[in-house]
C-alpha positions in Angstrom: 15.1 -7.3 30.8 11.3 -7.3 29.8 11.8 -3.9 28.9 14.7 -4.7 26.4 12.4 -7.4 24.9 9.6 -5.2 24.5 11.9 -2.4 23.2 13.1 -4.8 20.6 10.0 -6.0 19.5 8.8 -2.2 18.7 11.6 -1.9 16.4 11.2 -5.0 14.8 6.7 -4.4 14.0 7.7 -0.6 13.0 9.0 -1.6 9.8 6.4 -3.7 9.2 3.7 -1.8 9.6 5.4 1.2 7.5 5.6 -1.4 5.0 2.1 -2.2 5.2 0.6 0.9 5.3 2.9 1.8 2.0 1.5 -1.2 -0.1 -1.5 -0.8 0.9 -1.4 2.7 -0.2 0.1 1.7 -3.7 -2.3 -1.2 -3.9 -5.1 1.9 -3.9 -3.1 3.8 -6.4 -2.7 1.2 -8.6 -6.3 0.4 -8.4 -7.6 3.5 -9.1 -4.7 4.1 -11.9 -6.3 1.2 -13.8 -9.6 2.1 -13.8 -8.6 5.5 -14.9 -6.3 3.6 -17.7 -9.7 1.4 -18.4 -12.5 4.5 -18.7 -9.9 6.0 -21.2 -9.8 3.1 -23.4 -13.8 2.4 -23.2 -14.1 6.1 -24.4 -11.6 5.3 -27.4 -13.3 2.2 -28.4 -16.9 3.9 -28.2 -16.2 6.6 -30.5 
């Protein structure tokens, strides 16, 4: 029975953690997308 629980538990955190992992790795992209976006623009509005 413990087993089951356990079992059940697993598949309930995976998702999660997938989850996680993948918005942490957009929040990164994102991040490093608008500074790109924001250099680009600085070098525009210098010239």
């Amino acid at each position: 029975m413990h087993f089951i629980h356990k079992r059940s538990v697993q598949l309930i955190f995976q998702p999660c953690l997938c989850v996680a992992q993948v918005s942490h790795d957009a929040y990164v992209f994102l991040f490093f997308l608008l500074k790109v976006v924001g250099n680009v623009l600085k070098g525009f509005s210098d010239e």
